[in-house]
One Martini backbone bead per residue (centre of mass of N, CA, C, O) as a GRO file, in nm:
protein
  447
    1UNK     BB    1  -4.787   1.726  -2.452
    2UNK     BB    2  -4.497   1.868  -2.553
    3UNK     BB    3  -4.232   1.895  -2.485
    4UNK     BB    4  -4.130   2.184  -2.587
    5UNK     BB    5  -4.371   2.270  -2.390
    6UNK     BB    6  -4.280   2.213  -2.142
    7UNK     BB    7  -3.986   2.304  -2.192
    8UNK     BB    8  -4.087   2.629  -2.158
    9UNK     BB    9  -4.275   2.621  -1.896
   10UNK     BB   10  -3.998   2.630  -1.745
   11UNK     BB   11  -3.866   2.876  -1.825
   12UNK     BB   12  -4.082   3.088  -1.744
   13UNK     BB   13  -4.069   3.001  -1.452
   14UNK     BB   14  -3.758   3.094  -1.414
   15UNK     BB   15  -3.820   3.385  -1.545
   16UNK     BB   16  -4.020   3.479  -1.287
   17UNK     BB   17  -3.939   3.304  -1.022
   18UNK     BB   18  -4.155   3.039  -0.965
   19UNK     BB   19  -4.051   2.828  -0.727
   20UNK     BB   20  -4.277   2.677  -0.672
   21UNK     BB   21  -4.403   2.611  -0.947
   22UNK     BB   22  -4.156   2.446  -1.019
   23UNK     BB   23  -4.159   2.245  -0.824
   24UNK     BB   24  -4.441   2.124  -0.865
   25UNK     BB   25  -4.389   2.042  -1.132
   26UNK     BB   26  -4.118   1.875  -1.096
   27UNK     BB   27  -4.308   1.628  -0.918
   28UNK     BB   28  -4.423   1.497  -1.201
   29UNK     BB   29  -4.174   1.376  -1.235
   30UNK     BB   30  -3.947   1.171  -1.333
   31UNK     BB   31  -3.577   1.049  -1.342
   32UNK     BB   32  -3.585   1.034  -1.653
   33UNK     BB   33  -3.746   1.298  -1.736
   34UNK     BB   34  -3.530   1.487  -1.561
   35UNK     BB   35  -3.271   1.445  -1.733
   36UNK     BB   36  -3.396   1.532  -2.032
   37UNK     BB   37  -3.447   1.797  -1.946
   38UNK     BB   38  -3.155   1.881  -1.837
   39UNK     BB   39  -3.057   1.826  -2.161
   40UNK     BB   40  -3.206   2.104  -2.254
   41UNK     BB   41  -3.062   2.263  -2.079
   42UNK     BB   42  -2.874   2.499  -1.964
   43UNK     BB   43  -2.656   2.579  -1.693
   44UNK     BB   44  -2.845   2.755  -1.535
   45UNK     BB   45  -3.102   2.567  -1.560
   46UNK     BB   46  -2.987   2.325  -1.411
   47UNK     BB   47  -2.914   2.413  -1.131
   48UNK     BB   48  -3.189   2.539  -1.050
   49UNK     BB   49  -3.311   2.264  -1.050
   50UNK     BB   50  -3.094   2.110  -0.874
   51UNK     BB   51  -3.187   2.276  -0.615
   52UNK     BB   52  -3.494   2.218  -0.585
   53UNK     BB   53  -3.441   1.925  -0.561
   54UNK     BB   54  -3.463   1.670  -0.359
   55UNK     BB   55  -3.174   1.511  -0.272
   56UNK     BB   56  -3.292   1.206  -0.389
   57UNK     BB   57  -3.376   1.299  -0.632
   58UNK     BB   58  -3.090   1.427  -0.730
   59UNK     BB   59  -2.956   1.135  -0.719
   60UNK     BB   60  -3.158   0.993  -0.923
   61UNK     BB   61  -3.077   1.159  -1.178
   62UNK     BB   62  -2.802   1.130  -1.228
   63UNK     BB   63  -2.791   0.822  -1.229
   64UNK     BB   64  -2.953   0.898  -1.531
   65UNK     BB   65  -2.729   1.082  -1.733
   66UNK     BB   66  -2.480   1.020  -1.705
   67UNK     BB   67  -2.170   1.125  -1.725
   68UNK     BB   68  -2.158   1.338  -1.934
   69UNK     BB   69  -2.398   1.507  -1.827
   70UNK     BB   70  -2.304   1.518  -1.575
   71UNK     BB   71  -2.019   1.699  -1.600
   72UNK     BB   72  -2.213   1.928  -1.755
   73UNK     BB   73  -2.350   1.991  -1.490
   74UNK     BB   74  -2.114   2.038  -1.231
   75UNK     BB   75  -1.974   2.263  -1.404
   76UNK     BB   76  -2.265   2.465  -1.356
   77UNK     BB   77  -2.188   2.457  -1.058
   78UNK     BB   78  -2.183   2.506  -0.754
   79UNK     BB   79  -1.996   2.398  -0.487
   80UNK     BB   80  -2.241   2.359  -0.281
   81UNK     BB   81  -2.412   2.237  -0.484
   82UNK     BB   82  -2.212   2.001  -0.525
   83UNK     BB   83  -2.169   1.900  -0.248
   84UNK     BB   84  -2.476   1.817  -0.227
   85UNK     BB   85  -2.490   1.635  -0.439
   86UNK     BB   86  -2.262   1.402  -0.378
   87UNK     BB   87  -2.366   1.360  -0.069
   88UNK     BB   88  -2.633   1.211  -0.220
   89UNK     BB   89  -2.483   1.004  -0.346
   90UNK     BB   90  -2.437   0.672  -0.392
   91UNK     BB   91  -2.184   0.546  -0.396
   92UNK     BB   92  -2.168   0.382  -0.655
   93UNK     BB   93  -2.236   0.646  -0.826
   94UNK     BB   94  -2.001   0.832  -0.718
   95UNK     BB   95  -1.790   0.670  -0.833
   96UNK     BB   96  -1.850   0.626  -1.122
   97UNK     BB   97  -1.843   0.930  -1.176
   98UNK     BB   98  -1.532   0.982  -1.083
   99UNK     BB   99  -1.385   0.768  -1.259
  100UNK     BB  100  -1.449   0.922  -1.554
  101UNK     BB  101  -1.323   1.222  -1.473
  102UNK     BB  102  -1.120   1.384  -1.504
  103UNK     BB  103  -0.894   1.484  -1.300
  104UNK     BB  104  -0.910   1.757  -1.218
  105UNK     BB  105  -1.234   1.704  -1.149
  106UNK     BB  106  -1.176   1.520  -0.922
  107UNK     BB  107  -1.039   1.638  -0.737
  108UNK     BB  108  -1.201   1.848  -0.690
  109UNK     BB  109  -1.456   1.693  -0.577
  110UNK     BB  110  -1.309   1.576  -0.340
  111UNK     BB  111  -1.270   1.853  -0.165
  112UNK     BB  112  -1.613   1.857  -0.120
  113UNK     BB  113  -1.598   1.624   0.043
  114UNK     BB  114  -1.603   1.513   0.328
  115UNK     BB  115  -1.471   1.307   0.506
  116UNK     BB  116  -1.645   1.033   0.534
  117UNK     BB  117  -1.687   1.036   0.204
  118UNK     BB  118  -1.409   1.041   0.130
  119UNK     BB  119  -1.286   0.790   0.208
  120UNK     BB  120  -1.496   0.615   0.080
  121UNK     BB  121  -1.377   0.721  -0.228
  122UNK     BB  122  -1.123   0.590  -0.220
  123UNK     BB  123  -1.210   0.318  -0.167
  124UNK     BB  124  -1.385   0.321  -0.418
  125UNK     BB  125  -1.162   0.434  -0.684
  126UNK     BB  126  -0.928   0.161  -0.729
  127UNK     BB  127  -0.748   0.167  -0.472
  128UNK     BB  128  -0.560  -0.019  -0.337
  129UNK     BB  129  -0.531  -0.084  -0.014
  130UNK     BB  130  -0.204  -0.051   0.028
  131UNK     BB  131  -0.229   0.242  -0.103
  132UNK     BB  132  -0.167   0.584  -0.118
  133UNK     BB  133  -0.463   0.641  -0.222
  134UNK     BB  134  -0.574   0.578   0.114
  135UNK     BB  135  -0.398   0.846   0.235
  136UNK     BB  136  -0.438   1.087   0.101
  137UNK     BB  137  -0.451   1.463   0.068
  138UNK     BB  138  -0.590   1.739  -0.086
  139UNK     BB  139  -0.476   1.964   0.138
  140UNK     BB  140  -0.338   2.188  -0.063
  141UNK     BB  141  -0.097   2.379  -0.237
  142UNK     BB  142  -0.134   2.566  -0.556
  143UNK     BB  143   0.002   2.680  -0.809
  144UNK     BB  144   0.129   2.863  -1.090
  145UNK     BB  145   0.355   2.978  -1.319
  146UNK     BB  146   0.253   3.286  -1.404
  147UNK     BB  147   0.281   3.384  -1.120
  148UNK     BB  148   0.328   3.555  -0.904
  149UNK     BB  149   0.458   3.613  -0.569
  150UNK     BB  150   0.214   3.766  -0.479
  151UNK     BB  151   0.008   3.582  -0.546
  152UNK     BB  152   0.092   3.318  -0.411
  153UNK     BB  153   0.093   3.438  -0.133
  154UNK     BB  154  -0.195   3.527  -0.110
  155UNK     BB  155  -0.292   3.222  -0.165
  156UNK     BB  156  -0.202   3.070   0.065
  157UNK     BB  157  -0.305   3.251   0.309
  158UNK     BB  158  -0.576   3.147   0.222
  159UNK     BB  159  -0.511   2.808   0.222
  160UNK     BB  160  -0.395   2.743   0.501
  161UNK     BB  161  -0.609   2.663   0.703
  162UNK     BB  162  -0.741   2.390   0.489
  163UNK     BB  163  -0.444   2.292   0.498
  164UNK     BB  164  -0.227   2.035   0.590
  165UNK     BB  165   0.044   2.215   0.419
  166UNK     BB  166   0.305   2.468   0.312
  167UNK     BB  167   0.580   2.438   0.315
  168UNK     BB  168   0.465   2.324   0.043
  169UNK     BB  169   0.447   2.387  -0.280
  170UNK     BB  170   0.254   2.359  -0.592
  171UNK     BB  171   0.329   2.334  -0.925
  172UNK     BB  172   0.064   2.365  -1.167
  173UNK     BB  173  -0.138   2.372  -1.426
  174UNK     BB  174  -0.446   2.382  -1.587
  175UNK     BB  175  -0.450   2.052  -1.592
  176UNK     BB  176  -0.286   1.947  -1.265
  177UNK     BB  177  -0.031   1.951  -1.325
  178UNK     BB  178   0.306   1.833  -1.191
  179UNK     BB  179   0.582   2.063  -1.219
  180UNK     BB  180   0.656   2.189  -0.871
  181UNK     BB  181   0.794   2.185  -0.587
  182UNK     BB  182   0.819   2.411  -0.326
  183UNK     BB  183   0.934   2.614  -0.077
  184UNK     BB  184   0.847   2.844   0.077
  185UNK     BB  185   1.126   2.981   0.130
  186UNK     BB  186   1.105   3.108  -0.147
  187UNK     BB  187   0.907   3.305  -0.151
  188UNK     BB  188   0.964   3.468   0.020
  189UNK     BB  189   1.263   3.558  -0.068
  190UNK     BB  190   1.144   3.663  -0.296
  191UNK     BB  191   1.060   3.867  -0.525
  192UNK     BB  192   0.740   3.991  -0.600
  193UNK     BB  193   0.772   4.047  -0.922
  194UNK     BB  194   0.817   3.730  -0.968
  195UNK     BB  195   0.809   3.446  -1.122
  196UNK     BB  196   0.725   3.108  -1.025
  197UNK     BB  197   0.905   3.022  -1.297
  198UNK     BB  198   1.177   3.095  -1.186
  199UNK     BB  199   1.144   2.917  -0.907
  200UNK     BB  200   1.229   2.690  -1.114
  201UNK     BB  201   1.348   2.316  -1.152
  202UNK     BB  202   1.211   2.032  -1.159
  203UNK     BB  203   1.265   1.925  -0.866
  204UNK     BB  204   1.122   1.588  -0.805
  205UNK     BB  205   0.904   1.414  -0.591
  206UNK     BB  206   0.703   1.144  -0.666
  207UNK     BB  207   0.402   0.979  -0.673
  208UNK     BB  208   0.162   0.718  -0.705
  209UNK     BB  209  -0.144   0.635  -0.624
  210UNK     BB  210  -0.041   0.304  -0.694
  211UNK     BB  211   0.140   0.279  -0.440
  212UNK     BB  212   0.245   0.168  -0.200
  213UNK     BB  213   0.324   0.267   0.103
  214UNK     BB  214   0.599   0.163   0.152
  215UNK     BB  215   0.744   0.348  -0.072
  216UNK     BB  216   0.662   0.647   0.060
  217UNK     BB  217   0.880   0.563   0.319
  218UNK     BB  218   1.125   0.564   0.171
  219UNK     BB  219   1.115   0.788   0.020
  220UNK     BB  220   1.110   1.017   0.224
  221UNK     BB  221   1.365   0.891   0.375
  222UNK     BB  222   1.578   0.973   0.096
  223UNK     BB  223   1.454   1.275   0.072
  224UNK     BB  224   1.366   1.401   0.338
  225UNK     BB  225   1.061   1.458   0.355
  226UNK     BB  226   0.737   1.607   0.462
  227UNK     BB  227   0.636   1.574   0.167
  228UNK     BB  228   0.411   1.419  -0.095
  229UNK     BB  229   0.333   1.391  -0.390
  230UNK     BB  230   0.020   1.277  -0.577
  231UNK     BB  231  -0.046   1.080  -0.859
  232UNK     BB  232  -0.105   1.009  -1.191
  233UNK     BB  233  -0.086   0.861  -1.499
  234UNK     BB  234  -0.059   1.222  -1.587
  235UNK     BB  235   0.040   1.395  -1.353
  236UNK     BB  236  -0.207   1.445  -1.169
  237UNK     BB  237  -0.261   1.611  -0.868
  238UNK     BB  238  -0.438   1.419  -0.596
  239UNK     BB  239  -0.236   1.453  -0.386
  240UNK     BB  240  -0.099   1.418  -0.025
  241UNK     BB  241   0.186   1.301   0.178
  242UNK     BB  242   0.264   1.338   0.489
  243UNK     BB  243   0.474   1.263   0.795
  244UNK     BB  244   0.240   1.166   0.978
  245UNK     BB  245   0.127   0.945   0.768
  246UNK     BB  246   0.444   0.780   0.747
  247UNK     BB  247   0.436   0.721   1.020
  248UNK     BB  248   0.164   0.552   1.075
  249UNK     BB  249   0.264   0.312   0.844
  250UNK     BB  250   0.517   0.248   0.960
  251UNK     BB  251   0.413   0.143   1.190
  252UNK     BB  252   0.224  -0.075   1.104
  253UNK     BB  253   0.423  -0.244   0.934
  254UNK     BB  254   0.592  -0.320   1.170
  255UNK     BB  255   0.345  -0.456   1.312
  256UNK     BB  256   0.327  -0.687   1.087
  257UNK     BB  257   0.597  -0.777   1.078
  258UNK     BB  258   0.589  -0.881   1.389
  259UNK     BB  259   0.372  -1.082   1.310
  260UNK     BB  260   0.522  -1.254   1.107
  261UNK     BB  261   0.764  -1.324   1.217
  262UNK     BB  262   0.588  -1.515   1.475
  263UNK     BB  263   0.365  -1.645   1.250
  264UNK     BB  264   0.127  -1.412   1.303
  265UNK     BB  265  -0.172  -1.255   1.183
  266UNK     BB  266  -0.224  -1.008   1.181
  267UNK     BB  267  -0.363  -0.750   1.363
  268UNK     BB  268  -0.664  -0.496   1.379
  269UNK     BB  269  -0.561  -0.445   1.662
  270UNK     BB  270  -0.520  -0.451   2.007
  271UNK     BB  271  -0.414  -0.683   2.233
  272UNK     BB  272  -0.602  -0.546   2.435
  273UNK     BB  273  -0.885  -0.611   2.218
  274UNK     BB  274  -0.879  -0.837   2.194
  275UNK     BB  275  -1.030  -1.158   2.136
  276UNK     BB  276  -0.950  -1.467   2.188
  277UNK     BB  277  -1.072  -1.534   1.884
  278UNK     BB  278  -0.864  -1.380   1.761
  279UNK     BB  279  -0.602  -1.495   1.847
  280UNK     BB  280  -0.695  -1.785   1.753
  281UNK     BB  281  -0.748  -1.707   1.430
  282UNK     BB  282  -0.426  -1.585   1.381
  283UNK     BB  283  -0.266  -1.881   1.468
  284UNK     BB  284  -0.417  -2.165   1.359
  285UNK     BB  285  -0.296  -2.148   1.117
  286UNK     BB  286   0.044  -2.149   1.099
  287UNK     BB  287   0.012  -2.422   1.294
  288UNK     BB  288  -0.107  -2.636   1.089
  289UNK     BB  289   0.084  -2.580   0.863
  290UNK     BB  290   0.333  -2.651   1.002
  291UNK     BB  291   0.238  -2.937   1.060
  292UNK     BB  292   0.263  -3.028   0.792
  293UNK     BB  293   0.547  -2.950   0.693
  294UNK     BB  294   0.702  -3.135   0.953
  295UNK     BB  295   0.609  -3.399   0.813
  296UNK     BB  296   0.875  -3.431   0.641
  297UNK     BB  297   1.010  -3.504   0.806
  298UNK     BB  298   0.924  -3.774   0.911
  299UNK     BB  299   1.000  -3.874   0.591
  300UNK     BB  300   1.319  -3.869   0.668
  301UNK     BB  301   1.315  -4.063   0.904
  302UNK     BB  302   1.174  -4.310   0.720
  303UNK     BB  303   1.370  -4.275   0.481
  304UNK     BB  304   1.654  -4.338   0.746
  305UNK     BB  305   1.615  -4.580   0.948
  306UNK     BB  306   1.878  -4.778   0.883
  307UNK     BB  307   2.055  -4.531   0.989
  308UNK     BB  308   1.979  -4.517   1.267
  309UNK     BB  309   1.985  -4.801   1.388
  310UNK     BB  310   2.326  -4.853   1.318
  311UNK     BB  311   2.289  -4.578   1.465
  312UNK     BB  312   2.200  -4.456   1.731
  313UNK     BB  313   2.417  -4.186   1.802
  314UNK     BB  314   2.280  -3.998   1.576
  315UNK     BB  315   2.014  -3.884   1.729
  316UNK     BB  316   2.138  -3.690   1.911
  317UNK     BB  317   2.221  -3.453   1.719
  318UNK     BB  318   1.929  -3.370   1.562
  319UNK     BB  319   1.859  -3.094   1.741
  320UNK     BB  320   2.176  -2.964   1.674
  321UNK     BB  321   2.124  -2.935   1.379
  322UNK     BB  322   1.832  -2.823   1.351
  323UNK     BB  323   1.882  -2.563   1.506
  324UNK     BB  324   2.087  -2.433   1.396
  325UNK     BB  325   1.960  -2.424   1.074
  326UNK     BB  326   1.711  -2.203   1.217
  327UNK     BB  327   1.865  -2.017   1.298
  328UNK     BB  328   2.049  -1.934   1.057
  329UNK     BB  329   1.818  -1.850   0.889
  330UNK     BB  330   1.701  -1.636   1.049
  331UNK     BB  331   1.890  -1.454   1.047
  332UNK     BB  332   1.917  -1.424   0.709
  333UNK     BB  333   1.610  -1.313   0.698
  334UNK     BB  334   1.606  -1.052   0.878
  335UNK     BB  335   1.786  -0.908   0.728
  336UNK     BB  336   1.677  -0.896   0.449
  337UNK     BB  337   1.392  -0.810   0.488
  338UNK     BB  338   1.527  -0.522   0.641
  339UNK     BB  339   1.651  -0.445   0.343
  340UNK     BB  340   1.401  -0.436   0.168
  341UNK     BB  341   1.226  -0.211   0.363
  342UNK     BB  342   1.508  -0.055   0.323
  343UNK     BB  343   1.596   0.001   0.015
  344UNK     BB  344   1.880  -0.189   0.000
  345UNK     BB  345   1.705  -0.357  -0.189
  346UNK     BB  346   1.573  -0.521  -0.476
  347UNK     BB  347   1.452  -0.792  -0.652
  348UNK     BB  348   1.706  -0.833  -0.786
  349UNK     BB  349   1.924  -0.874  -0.525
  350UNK     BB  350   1.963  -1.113  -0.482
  351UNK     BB  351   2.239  -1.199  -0.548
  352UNK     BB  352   2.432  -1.051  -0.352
  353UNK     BB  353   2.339  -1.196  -0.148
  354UNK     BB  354   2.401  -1.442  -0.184
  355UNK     BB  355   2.682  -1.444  -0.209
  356UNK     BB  356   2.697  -1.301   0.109
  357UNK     BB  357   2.598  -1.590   0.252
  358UNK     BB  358   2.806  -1.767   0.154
  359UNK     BB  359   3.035  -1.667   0.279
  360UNK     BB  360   2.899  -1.648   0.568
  361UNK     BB  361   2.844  -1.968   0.582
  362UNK     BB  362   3.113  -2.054   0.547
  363UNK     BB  363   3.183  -1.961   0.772
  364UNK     BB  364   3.013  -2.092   1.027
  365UNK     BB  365   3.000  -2.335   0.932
  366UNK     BB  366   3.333  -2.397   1.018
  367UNK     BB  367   3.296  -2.316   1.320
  368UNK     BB  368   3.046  -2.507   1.378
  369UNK     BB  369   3.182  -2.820   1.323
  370UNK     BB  370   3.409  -2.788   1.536
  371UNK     BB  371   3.249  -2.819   1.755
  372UNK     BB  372   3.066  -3.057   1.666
  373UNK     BB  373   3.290  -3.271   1.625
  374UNK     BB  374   3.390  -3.276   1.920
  375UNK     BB  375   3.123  -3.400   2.022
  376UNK     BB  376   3.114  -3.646   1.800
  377UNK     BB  377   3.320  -3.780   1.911
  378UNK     BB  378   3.266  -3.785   2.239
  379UNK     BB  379   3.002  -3.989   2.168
  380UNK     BB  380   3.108  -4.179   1.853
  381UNK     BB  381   3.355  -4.086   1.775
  382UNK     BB  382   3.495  -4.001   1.446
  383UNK     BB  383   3.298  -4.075   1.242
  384UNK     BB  384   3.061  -3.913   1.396
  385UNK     BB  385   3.263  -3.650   1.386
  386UNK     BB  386   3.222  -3.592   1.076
  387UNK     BB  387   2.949  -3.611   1.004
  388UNK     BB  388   2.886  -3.361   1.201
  389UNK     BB  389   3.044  -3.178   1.059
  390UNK     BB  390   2.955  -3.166   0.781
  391UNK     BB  391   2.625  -3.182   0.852
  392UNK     BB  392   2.691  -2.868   0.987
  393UNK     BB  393   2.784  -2.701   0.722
  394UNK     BB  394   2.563  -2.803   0.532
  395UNK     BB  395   2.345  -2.655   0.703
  396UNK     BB  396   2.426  -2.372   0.728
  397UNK     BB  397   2.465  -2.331   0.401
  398UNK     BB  398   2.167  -2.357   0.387
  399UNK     BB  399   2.014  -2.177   0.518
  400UNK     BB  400   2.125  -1.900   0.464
  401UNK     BB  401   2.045  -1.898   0.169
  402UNK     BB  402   1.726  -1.932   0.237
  403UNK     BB  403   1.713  -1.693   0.412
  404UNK     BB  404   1.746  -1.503   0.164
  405UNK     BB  405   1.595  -1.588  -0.107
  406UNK     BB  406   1.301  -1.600  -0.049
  407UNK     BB  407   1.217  -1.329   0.024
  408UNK     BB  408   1.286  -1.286  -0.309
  409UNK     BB  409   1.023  -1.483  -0.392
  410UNK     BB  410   0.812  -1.342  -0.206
  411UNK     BB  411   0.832  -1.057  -0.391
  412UNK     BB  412   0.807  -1.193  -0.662
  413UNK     BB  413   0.501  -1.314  -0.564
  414UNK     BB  414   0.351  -1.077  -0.418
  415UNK     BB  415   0.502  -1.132  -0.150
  416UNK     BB  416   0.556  -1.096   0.207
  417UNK     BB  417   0.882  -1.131   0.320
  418UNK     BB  418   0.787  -1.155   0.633
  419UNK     BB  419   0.681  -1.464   0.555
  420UNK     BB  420   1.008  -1.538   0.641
  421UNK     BB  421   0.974  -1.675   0.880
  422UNK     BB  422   1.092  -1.831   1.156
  423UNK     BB  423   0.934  -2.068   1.116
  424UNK     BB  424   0.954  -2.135   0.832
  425UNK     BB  425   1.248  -2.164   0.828
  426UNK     BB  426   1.274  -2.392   1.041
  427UNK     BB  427   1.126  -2.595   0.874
  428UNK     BB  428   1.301  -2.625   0.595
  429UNK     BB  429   1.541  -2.656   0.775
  430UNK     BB  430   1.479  -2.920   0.900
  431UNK     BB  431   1.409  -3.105   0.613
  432UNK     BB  432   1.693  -3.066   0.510
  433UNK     BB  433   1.902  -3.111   0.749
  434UNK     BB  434   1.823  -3.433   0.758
  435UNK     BB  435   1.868  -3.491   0.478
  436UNK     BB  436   2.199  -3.419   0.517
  437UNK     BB  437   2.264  -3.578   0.735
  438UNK     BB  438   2.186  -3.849   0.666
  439UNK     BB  439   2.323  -3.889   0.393
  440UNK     BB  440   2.613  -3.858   0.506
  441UNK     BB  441   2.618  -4.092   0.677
  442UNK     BB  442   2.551  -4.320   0.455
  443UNK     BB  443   2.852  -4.244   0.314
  444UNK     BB  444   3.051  -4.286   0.552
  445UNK     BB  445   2.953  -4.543   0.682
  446UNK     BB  446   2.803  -4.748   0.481
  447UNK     BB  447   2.433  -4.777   0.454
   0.00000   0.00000   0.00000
């Protein structure tokens, strides 16, 4: 028997409305088979075929038809019969067919999926895992610029119920694209016969899907919203972040960066849920490190051996000058920190610091010398006092520079700026300020 006589006797069965028949008749073909048949058939009769197959089978059959062939069937669904649908394919069926599908298309599929699907199908969508696609919610309302004031309201007020807010609607074009966020009280406001393209300015501020999660958090807070439209490549409107969702972002970043700034590795959990092994293993990587880092001073101090010899009372100061130093650079590393994270500079913005910390380091340097000179006259005469004035200026206005542009090199380098914690820079600064010590010394000594 020729397919086309087999897919004659499908179309008979569908015209008879034989759905027992068809099913029966259906159960004899294979996914591959299911696939070339679904693609001689028109869209009503290709719905009704999947409609009739059992879940698993139907998700196997469209795994088999390739992208173009599922877009053109998806279309030809309802919505329900679509949410069966996609709710059956296996995760990676599902990711591959989402990707490949223009945005609009993907949109509304999003819609149509459970929380527990819609979730997994962002994370598998290429969204990166810090990205604002990975938590931003499809259920928004979007109007036209074409409708009037009174049909745009009449459709709010049908999906307010399953949005997640109305406070601002959304105008997009025919194809999904993003032209104007409008406050409800714009259309209140409106006379009923008004066109929505009337109340439109223009002026809205959108995110990217692939924007880091903080970048959401600095916009809400700079533009003051209490929604933030979030976009693709195309401007096409794929969701929205609430301000309860960057309430939650803001929390969680700000617990990232105080578990960094303290030197160890974020917890996944709350500190009281943690098991002894996670807080051994978030710490121990960071203390291990550091004690490498270390290292290096022992080996300024084994390479200025001579100099310590000579002067014995060099020792007593070495303590109070890197402690110094690394109080000095964590100080200067947290104001920039949190300068970067309220968006108070960007990438760029090193000179800026530099300038301002060189600065404030020399009246520091200057500051703290002053009293360091006093306690090394008073332990080891004027000589020592010299050294310990100059080699804490030069230690203060190094930790300090440290301090600042770190941030911005690990920033630079796709690096969280936060991870230019006190631990790391006290001990940068530890190393340099031994280096400075002791060079200082062995020039005014003459050792």
């Amino acid at each position: 028997m020729t397919q086309a006589i087999v897919i004659d006797d499908v179309r008979r069965l569908i015209d008879r409305r034989d759905w027992f028949g068809l099913r029966a008749e259906l159960e004899k073909w294979n996914p591959g088979e299911l696939a070339d048949l679904l693609d001689a058939l028109d869209s009503r009769e290709q719905a009704l075929v999947v409609r009739l197959l059992p879940r698993d089978r139907a998700s196997n059959v469209i795994a088999q038809v390739g992208v173009h062939r599922a877009r053109r069937l998806i279309e030809g669904l309802e919505d329900r019969d679509t949410r069966r649908l996609l709710a059956s394919l296996r995760p990676d069926d599902r990711t591959a067919l989402l990707e490949e599908l223009p945005g609009p298309l993907t949109q509304h599929l999003l819609n149509l999926l459970p929380a527990e699907d819609l979730a997994e199908a962002r994370a598998l969508l290429g969204y990166p895992e810090e990205s604002i696609g990975r938590v931003m919610t499809p259920d928004y309302v979007a109007v036209r610029p074409e409708w009037t004031v009174e049909e745009a309201l009449a459709h709010i007020r049908a999906m307010a119920r399953r949005a997640e807010t109305v406070n601002v609607v959304y105008v997009v074009d025919r194809s999904w694209r993003l032209l104007d966020a409008l406050e409800l009280a714009r259309f209140i406001t409106a006379r009923p016969g008004q066109r929505v393209a009337d109340l439109m300015d223009g002026q809205y501020v959108a995110i990217s899907a692939f924007a880091d999660r903080e970048e959401a958090v600095r916009l809400m807070r700079q533009s003051d919203l209490h929604a933030l439209p979030v976009v693709d490549s195309d401007n096409t409107l794929v969701g929205i972040v609430t301000i309860d969702d960057v309430l939650d972002i803001a929390s969680e970043e700000a617990t990232e960066d105080f578990h960094k700034v303290g030197g160890v590795a974020p917890l996944d959990t709350r500190y009281r849920d943690a098991s002894l092994l996670q807080l051994y293993r978030k710490r121990v990587p960071w203390l291990v490190g550091l004690v490498v880092l270390n290292l290096a001073s022992s080996t300024v101090i084994a390479a200025y051996e001579d100099v310590l010899a000579s002067t014995i009372a060099l020792a007593f100061f070495i303590p109070l000058l890197i402690d110094s130093g690394g109080n000095t650079g964590a100080q200067s590393a947290t104001l920039v920190v949190r300068a970067l994270a309220t968006g108070e500079f960007d990438r760029g913005g090193w000179a800026r610091a530099f300038a301002r910390e060189l600065a404030v380091g020399l009246a520091l340097g200057a500051s703290m010398a002053a009293a360091a000179s006093v306690l090394g006259i008073f332990r080891g005469g004027p000589e020592i006092g010299l050294v310990v004035g100059i080699a804490m200026c030069l230690i203060v206005i190094t930790a300090n520079l440290v301090g600042a542009v770190l941030p911005f090199l690990l920033s630079r380098l796709r690096l969280d700026p936060a991870v230019a914690s006190s631990p790391l820079i006290t001990t940068v600064a530890d190393v340099a300020g031994l280096a400075i010590y002791f060079t200082t010394a062995a020039v005014i000594l003459g050792v």
